[in-house]
ZASE-677861 format. One record per atom (N, C-alpha, C, O, CB): residue in three letters; x, y, z. Coordinates in steps of 0.02 Angstrom, whole numbers, plus 50000, padded with zeros to 5 digits. Glycine has a CB too. Example, Ala and Ser with C-alpha at 12.3 -4.5 7.8 and 13.67 -1.06 7.14 Angstrom:
2
ALA506604971650390;ALA506154977550390;ALA506604983550390;ALA507124983450423;ALA505654977650452;SER506424988850354;SER506844994750357;SER506455000250394;SER506705005750402;SER507044997050286;
END
This chain:
288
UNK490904869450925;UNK491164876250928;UNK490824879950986;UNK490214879350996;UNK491064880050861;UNK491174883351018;UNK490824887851087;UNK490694892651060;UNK491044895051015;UNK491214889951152;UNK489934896551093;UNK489764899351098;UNK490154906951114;UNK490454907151168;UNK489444896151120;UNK490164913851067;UNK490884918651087;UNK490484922051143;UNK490764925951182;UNK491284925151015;UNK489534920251150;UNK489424924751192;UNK488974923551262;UNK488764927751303;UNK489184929251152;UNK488884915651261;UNK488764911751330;UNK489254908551339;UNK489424908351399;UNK488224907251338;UNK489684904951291;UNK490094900451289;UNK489984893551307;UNK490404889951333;UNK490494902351317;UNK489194891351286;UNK489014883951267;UNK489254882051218;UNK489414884951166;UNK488394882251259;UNK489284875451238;UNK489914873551196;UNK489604868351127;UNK489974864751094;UNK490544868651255;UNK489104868751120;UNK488674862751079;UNK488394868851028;UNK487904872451039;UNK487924857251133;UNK488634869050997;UNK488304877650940;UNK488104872050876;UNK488324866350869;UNK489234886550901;UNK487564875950830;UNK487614870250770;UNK487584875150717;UNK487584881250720;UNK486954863850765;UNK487564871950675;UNK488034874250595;UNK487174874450551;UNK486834869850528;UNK488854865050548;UNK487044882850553;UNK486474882250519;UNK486674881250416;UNK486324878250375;UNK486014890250548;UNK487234884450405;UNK487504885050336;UNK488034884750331;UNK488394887450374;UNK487404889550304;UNK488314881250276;UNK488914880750256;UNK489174883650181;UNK488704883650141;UNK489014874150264;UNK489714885650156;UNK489644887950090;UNK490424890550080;UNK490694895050113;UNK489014893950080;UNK490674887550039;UNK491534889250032;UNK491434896749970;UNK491094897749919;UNK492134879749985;UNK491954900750012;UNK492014905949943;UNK492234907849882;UNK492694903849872;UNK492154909149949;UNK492214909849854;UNK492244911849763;UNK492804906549747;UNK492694901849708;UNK492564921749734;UNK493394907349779;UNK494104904649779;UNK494144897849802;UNK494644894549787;UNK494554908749821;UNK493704895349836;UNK493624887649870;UNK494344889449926;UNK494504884349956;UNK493764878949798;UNK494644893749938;UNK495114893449990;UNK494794894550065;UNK495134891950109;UNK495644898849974;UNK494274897450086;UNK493884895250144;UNK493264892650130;UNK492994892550075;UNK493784900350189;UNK492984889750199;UNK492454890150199;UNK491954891050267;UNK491974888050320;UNK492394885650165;UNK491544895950245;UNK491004900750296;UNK490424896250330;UNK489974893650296;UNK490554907150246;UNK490474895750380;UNK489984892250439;UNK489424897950454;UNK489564903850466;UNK490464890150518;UNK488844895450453;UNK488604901150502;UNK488204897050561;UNK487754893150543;UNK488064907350459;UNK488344897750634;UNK488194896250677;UNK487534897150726;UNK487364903050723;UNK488604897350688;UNK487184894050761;UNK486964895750811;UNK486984892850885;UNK486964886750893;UNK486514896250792;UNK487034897650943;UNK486744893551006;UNK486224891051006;UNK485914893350958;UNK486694896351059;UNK485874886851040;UNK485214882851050;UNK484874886851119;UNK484294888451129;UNK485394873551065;UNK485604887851170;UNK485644891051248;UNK485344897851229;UNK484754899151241;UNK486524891751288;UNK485724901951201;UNK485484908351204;UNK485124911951139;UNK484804917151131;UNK486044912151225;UNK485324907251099;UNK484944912551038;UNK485384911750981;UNK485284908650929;UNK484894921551058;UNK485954915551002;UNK486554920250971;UNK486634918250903;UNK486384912650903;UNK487304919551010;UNK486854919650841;UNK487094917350799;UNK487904920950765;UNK488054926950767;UNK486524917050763;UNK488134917650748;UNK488864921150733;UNK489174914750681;UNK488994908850672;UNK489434922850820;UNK489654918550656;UNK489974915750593;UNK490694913750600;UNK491074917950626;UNK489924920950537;UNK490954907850580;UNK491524905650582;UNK491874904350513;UNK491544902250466;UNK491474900350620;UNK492514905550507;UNK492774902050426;UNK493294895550453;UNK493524894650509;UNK493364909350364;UNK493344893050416;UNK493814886650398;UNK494264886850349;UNK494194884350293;UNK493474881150379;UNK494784890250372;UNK495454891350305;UNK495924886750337;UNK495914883650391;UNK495894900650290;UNK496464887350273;UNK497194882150284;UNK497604886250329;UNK497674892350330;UNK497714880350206;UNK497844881750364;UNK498464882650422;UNK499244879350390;UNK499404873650376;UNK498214877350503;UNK499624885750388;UNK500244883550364;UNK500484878850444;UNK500324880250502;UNK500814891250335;UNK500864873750420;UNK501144869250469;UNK501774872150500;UNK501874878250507;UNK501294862650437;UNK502214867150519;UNK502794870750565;UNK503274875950516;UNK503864875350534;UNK503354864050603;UNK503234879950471;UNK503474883350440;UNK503984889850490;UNK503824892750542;UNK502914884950396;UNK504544890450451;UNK505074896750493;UNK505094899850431;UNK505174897750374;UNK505984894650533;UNK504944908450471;UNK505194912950425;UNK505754914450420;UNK506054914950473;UNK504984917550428;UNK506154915950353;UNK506904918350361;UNK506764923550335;UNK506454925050284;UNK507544914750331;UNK507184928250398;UNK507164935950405;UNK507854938050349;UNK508244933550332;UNK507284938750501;UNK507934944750325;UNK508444947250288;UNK508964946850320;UNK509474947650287;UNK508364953050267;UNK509064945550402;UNK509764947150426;UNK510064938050461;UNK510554936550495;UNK509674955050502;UNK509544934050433;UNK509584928250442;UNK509114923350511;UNK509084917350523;UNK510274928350444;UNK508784929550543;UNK508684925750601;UNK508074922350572;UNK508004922850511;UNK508594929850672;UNK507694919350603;UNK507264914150590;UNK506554914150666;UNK506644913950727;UNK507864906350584;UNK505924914550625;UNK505314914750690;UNK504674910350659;UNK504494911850602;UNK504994924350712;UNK504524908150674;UNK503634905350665;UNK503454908250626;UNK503684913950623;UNK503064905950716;UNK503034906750585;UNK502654909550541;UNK502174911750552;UNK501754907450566;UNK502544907050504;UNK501914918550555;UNK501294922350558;UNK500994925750528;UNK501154930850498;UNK501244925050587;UNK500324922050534;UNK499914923650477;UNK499684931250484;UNK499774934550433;UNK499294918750472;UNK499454933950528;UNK499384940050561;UNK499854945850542;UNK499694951750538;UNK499464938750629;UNK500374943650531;UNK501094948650528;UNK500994950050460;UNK501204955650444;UNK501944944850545;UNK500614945450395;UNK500474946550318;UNK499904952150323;UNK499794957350290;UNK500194938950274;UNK499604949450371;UNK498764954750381;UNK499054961650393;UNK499004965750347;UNK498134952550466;UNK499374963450453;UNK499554966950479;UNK499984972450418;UNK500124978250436;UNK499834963350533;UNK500154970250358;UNK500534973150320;UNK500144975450262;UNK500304980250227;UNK501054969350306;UNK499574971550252;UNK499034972950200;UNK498614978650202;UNK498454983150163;UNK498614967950196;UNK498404976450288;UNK498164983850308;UNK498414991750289;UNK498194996750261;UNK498224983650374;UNK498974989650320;UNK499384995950310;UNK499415000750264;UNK499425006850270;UNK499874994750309;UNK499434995250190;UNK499514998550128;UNK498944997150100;UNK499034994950044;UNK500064996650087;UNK498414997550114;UNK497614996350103;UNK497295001450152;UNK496685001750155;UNK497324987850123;UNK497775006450199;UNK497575010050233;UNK497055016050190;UNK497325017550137;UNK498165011850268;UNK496395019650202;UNK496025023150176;UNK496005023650085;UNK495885028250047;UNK496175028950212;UNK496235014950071;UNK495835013949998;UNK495495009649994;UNK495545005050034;UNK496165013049942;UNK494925009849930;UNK494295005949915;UNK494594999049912;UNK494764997549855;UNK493905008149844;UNK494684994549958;UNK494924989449971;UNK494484984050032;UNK494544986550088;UNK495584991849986;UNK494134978550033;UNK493484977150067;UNK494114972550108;UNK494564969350082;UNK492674973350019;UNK493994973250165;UNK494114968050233;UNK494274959850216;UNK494684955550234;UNK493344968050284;UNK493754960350177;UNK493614952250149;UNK493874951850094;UNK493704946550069;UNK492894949550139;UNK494364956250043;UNK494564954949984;UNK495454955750019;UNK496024954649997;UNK494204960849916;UNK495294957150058;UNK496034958250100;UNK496234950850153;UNK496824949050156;UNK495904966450161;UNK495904948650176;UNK495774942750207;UNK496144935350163;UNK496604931350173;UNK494934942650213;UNK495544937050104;UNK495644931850030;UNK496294932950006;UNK496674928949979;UNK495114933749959;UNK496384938550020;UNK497114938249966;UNK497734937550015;UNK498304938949997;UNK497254946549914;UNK497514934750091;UNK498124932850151;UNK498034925050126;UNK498504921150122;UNK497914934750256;UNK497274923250106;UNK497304914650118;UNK497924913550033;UNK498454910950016;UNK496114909150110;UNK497584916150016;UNK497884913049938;UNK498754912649972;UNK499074907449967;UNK497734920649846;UNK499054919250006;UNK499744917349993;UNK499854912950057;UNK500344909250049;UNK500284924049985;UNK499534912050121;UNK499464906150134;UNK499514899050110;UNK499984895350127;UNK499114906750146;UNK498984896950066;UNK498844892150026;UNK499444891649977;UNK499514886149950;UNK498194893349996;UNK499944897549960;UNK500624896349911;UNK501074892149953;UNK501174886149945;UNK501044903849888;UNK501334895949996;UNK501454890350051;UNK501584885950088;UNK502064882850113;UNK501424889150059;UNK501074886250089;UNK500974878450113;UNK500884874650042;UNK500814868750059;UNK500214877050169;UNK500854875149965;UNK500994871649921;UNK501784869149909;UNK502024863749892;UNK500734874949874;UNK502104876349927;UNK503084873149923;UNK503134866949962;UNK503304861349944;UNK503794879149969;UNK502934869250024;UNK503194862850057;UNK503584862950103;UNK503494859150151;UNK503484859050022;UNK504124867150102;UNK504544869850144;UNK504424871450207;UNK503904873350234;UNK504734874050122;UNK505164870350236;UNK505094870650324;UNK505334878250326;UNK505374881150381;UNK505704864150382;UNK505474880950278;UNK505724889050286;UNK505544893450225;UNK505514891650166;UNK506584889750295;UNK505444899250251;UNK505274901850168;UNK505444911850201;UNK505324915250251;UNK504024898850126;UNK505754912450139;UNK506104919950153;UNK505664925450164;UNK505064924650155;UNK506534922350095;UNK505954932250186;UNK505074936550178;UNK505304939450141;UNK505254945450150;UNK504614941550234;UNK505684937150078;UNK505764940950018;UNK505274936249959;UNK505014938849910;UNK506654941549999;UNK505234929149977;UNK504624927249937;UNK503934926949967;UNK503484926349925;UNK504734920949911;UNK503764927150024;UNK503234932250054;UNK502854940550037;UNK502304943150044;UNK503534932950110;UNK503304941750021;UNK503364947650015;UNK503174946949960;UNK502564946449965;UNK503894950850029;UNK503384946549890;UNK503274944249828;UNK502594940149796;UNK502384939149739;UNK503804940649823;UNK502414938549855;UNK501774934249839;UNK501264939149855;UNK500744939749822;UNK501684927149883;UNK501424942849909;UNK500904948949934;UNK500794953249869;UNK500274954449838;UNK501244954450001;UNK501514955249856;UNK501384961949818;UNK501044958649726;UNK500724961449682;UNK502334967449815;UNK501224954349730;UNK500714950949659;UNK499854950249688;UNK499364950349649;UNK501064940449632;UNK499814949749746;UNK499064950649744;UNK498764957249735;UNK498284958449699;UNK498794948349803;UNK499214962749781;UNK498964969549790;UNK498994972649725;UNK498704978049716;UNK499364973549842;UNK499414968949663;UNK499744975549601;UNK498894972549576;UNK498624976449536;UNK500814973749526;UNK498534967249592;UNK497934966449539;UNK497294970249596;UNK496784972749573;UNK497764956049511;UNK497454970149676;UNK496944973549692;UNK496654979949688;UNK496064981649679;UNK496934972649730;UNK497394984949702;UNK497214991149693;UNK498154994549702;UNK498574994249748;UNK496494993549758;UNK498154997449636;UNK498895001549631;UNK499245004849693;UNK499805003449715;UNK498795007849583;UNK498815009149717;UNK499205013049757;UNK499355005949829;UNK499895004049853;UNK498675021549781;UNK499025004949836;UNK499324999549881;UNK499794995049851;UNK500264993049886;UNK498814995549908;UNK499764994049819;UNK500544990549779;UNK501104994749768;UNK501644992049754;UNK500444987849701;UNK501085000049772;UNK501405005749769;UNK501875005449862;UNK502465005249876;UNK500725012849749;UNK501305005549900;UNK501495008349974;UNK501885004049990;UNK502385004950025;UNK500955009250031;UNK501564995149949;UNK501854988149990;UNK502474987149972;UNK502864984650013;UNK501494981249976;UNK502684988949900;UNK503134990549877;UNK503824994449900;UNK504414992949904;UNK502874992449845;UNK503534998549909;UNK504135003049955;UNK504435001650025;UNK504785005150060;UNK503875009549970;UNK504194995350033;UNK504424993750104;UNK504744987750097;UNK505304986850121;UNK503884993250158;UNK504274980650046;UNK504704976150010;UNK505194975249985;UNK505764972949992;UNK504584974949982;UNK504774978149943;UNK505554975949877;UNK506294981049857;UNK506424987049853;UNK505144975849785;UNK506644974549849;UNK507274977449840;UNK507304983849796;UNK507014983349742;UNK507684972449813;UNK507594989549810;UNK507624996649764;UNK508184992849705;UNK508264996949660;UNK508035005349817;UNK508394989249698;UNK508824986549644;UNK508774982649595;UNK509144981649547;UNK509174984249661;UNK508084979449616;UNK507774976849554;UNK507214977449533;UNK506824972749520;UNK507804971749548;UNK507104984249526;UNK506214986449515;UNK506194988049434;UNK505914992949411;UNK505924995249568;UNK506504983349395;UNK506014983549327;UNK505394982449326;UNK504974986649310;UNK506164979449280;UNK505294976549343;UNK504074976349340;UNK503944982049370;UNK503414984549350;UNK503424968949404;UNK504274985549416;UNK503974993849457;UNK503904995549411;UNK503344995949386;UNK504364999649506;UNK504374997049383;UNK504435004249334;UNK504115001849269;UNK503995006049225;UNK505345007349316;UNK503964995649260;UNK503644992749170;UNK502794996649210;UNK502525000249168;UNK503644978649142;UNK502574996449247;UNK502124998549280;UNK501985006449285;UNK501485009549267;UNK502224995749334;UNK502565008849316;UNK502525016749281;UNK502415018149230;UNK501895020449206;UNK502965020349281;UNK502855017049208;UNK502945020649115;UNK502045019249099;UNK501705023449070;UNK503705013649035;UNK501765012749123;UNK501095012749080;UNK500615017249108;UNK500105019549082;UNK500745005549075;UNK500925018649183;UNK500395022049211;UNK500305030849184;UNK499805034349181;UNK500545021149293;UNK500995032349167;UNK501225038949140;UNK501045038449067;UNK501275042549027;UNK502025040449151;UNK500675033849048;UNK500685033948974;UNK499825034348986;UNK499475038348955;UNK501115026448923;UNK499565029949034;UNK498825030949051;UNK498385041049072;UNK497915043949046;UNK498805025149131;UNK498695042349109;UNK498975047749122;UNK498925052649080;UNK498365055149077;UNK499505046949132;UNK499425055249038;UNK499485057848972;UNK498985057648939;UNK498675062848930;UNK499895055348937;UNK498755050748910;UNK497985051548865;UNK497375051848908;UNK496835051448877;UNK497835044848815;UNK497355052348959;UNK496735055449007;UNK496505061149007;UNK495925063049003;UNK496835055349068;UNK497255065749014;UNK497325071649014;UNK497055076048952;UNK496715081148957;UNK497935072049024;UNK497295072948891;UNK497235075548839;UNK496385072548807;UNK496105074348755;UNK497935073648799;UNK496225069248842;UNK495355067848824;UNK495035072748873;UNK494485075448864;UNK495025058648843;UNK495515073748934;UNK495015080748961;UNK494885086848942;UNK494395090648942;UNK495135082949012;UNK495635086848919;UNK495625092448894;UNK495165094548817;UNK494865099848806;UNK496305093348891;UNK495195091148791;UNK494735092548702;UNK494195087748709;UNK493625090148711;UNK495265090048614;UNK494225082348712;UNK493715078648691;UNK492955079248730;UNK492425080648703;UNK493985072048694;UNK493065077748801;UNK492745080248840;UNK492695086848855;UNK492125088048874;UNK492835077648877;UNK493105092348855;UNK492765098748844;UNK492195101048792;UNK491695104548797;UNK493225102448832;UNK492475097748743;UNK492035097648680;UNK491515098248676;UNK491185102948653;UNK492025093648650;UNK491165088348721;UNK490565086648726;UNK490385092048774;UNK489765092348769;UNK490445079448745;UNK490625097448827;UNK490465100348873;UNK489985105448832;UNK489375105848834;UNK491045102548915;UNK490485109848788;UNK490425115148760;UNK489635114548707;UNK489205118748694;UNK491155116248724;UNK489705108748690;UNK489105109548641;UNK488495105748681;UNK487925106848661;UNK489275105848559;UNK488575101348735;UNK487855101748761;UNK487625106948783;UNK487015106848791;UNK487715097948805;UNK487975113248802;UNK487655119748839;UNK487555121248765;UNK487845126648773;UNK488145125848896;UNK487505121248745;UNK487155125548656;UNK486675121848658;UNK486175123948629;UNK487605124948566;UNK486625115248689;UNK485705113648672;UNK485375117248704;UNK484815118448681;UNK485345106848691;UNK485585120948776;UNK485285123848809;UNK484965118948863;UNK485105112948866;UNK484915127548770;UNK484415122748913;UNK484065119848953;UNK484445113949001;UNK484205108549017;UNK483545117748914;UNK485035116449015;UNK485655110349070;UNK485285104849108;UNK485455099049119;UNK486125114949147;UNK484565109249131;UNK484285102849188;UNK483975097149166;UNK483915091949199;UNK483745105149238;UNK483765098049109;UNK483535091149056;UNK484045088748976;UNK483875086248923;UNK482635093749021;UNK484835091549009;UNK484995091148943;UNK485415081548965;UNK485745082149017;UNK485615099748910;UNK485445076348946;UNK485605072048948;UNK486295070748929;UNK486695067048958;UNK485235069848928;UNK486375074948867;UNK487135073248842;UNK487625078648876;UNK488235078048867;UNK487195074048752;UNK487265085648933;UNK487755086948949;UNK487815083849028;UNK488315085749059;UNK487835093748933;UNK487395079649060;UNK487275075049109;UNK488025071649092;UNK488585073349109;UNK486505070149102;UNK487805066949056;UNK488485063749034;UNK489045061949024;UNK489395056949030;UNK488595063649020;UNK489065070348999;UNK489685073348974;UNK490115075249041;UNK490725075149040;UNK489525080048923;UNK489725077149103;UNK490045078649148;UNK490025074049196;UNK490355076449243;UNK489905083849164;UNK489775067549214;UNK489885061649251;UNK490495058449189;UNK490915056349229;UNK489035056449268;UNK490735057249137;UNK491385055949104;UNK491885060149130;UNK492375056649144;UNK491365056749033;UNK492025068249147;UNK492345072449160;UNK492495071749228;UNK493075072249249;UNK492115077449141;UNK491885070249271;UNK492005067649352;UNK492475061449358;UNK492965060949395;UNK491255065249390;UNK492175056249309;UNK492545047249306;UNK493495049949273;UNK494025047249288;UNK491895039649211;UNK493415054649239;UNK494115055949220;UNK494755058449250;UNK495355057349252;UNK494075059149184;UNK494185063549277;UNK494615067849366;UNK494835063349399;UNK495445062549405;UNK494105072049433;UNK494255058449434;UNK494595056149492;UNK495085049249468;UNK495465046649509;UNK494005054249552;UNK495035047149409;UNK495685043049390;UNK496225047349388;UNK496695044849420;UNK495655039549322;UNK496355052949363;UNK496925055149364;UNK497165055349416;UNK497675052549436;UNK496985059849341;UNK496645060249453;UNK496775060949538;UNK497395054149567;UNK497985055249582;UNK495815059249586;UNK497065047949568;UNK497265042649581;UNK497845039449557;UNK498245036549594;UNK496855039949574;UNK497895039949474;UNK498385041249448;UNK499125046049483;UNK499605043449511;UNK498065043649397;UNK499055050449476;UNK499475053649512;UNK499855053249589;UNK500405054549613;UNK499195057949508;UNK499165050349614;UNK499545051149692;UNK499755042749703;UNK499855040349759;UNK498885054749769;UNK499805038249634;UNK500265032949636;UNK500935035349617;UNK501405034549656;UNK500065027549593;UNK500995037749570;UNK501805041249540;UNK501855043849593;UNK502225039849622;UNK501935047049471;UNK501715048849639;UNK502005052949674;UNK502445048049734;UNK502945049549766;UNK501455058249699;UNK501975040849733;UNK502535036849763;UNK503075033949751;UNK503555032049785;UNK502395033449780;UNK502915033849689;UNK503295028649625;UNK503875033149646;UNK504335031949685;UNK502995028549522;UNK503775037049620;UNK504295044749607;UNK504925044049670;UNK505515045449663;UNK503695054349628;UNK504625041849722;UNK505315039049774;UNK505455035449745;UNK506025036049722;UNK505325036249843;UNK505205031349733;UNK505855024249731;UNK505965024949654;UNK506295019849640;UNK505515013949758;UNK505865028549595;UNK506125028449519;UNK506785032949520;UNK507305032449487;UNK505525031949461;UNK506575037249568;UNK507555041849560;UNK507755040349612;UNK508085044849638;UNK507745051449556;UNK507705035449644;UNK508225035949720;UNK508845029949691;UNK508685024149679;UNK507675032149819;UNK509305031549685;UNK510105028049641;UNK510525027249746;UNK510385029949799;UNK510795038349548;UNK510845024149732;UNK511225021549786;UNK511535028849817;UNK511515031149874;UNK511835015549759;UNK511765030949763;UNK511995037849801;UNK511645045549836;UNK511795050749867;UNK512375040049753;UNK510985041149801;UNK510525046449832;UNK509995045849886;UNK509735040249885;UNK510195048849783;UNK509785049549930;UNK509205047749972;UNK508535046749935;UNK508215050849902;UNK509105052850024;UNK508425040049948;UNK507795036549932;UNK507415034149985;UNK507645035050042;UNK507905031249891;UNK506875031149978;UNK506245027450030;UNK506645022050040;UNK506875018349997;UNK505395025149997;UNK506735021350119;UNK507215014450143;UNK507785016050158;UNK508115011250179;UNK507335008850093;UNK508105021650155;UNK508835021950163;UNK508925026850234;UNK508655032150247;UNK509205025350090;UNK509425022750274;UNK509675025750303;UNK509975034650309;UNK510325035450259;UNK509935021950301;UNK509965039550341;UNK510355045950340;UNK510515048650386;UNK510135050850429;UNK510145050150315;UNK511275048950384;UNK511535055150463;UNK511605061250425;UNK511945062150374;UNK512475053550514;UNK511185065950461;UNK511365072250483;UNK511325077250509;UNK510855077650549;UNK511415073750467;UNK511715082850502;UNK512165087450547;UNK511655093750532;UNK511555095850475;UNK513105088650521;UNK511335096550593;UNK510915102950611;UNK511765108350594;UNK512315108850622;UNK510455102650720;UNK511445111250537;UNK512065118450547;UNK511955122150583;UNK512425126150588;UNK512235123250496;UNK511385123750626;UNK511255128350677;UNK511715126150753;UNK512065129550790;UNK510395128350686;UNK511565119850753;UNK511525117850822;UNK512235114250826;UNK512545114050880;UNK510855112850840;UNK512475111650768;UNK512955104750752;UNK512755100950780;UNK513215098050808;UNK513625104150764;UNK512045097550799;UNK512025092050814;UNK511905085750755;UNK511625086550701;UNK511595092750861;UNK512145080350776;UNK511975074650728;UNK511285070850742;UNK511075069750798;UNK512545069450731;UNK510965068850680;UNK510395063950698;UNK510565059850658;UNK511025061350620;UNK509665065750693;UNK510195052150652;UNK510225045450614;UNK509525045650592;UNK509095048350627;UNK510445038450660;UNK509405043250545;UNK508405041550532;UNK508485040550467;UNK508905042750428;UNK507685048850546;UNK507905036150457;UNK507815030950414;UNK507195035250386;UNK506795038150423;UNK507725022950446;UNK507175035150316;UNK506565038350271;UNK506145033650284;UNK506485028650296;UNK506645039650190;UNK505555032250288;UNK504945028450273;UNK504385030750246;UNK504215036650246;UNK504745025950319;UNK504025025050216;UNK503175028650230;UNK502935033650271;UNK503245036150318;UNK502735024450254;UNK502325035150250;UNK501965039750296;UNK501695036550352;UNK501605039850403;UNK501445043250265;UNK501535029950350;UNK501075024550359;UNK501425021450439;UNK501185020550495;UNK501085018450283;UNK502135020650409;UNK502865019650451;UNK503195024250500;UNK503585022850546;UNK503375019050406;UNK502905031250474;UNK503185035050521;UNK503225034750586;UNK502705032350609;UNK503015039150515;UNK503695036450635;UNK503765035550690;UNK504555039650719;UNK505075036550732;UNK503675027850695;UNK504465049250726;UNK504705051050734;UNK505345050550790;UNK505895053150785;UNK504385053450723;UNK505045045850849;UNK505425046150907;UNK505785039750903;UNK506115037250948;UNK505025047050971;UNK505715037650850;UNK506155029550851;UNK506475030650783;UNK506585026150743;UNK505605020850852;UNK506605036650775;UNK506915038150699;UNK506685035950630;UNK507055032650593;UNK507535035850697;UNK506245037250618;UNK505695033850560;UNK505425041450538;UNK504975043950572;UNK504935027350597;UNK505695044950480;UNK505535051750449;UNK505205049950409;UNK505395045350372;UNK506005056050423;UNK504515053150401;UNK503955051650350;UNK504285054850285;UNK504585060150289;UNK503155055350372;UNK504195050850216;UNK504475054650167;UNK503825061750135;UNK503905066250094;UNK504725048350104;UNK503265059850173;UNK502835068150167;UNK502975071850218;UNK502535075950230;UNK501995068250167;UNK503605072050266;UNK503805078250284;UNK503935082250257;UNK504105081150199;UNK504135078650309;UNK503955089050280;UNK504495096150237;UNK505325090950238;UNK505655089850187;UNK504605107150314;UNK505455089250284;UNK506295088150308;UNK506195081150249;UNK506695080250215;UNK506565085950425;UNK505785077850240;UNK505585070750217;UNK505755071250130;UNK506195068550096;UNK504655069050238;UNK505165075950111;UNK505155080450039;UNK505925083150023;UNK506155082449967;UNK504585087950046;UNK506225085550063;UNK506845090850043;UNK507445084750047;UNK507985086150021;UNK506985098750110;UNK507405081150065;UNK507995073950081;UNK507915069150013;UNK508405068349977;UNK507715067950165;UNK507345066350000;UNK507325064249922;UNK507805065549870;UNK507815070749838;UNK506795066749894;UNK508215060549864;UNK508635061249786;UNK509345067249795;UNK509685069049747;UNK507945065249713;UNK509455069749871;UNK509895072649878;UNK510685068649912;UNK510725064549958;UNK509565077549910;UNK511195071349876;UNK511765066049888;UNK512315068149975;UNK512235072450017;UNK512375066949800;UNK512635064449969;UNK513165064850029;UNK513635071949992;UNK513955072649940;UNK513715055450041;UNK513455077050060;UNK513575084250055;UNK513225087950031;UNK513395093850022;UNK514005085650031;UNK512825086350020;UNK512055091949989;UNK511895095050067;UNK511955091850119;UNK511095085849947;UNK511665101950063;UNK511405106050108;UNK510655105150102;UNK510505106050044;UNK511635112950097;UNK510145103750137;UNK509295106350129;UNK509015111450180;UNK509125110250239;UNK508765099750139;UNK508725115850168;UNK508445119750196;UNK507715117250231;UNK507475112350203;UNK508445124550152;UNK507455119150270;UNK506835116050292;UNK506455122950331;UNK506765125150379;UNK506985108750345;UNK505745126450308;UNK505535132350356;UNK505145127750401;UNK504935122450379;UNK505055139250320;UNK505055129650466;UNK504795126150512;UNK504635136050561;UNK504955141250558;UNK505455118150549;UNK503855133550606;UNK503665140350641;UNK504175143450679;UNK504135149150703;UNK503105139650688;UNK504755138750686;UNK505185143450755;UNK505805145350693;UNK506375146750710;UNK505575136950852;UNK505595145050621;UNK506155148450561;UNK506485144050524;UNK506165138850518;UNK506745152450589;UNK506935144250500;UNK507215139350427;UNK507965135950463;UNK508455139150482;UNK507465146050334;UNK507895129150466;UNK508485124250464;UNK508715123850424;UNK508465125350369;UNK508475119150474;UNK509465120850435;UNK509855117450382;UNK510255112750430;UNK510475112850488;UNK510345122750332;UNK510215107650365;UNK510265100250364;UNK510775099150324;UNK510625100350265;UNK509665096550341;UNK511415096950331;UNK512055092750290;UNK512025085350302;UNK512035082150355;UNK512835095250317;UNK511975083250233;UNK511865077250235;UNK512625072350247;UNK513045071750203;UNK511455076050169;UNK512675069750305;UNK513475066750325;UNK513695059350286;UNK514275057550280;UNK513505064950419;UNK513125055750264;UNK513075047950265;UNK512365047050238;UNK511895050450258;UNK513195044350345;UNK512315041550185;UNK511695038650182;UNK511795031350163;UNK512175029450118;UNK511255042350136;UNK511505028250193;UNK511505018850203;UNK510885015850184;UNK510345018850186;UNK511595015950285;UNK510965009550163;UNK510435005750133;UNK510035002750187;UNK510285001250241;UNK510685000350086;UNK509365001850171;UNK508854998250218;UNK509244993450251;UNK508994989650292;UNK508224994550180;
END
């Protein structure tokens, strides 16, 4: 192996050690020339494999293009580099178990989002909304309902149970040595920020649980007509993540994004913006 930073080419292998999963395994290297030490892995390489795209065309398989999507929806959550990595080899390693000289990115896709629903929700949530078909999201929604049921009894332990313990450790008095109301309020902190988290998964969910064919949902196509101006636009709802105003990609946390959600062909939306309030007639809405 060469050297990444003289580029001698005789490096030697001070350790070796495959990880948790036995799907790689971690080298750690040194030059003899300069010093340097640096780390290499040894994972599986899918073979001549073709992806089949939704509109039929067909490209190489890239492993990068899975990364590239993990990120995305792993964007600013507690999600480690290396648990993101592991969970490219595993659907790698699926795979290359079929066998197959082709494999769809609808079972790609499917293999991703079964890793992300165990790594962390809201990213299964984001990966989701770009994946999978809006037409067959029962496991989505068996997933809501529990999350709205998680939810609910959080709420209601904040509200009494944990107030409770609040209320009567200040009757012991003395807060800075009182332990049980220490406690009581690191449970109240751990409760907050689940809900917190809680919530701003539904709030994704929440696109894709009411968006029905006839309505604007995450993924769907929409023309329409400025009543000010009569001009027409085309744009596709997406992620926030996806957005990309000048290539027609409307973030669904826009104002225009928010007010388009779940509204049908001929609905009016209003939108205030600094130069005053638009309106928007919705002409057409089309599927991903």
């Amino acid at each position: 192996m060469k050297c990444p930073f003289c580029g001698y080419e005789d490096t030697k292998v001070l350790d070796s050690r495959p990880t948790s999963d036995g799907t790689v395994i971690r080298r750690r290297r040194e030059c003899p020339k300069c010093g340097a030490r640096f780390t290499t892995y040894e994972r599986y390489e899918v073979g001549p494999v073709l992806v089949v795209k939704k509109d039929g065309r067909r490209e190489k398989f890239d492993r990068s293009k899975i990364m590239k999507g993990i990120l995305k929806a792993c964007e600013k959550r507690p999600v480690t580099y290396e648990d993101m990595e592991k969970l490219v080899d595993r659907v790698v390693l699926e795979i290359q178990k079929m066998g197959n000289p082709e494999v769809s990115t609808k079972v790609i896709g499917e293999l991703v989002m079964s890793g992300l629903k165990e790594l962390d929700q809201v990213a299964y949530v984001r990966f989701a909304s770009v994946y999978k078909d809006f037409r067959e999201i029962d496991q989505f929604l068996d997933i809501v309902k529990e999350l709205k049921k998680e939810l609910e009894e959080l709420r209601r332990k904040l509200m009494y149970e944990i107030s409770e313990r609040i209320k009567e450790a200040r009757e012991l008095g003395d807060l800075a040595e009182n332990s049980e109301y220490e406690a009581a309020k690191n449970e109240q902190g751990r409760i907050g920020s689940r809900i917190m988290e809680i919530e701003q998964i539904l709030n994704n969910a929440q696109i894709i649980e009411n968006a029905e064919a006839s309505e604007v949902g995450l993924g769907h196509w929409i023309i329409l007509r400025n009543l000010d101006t009569n001009e027409e636009y085309k744009v596709r709802l997406v992620t926030p993540q996806e957005a990309d105003i000048f290539n027609g990609k409307l973030s669904s946390d826009s104002p225009l994004g928010r007010s388009l959600l779940g509204k049908k062909v001929g609905d009016v939306v209003k939108v205030k913006a600094p130069k005053g309030t638009f309106r928007y007639e919705i002409l057409g809405i089309g599927p991903e």
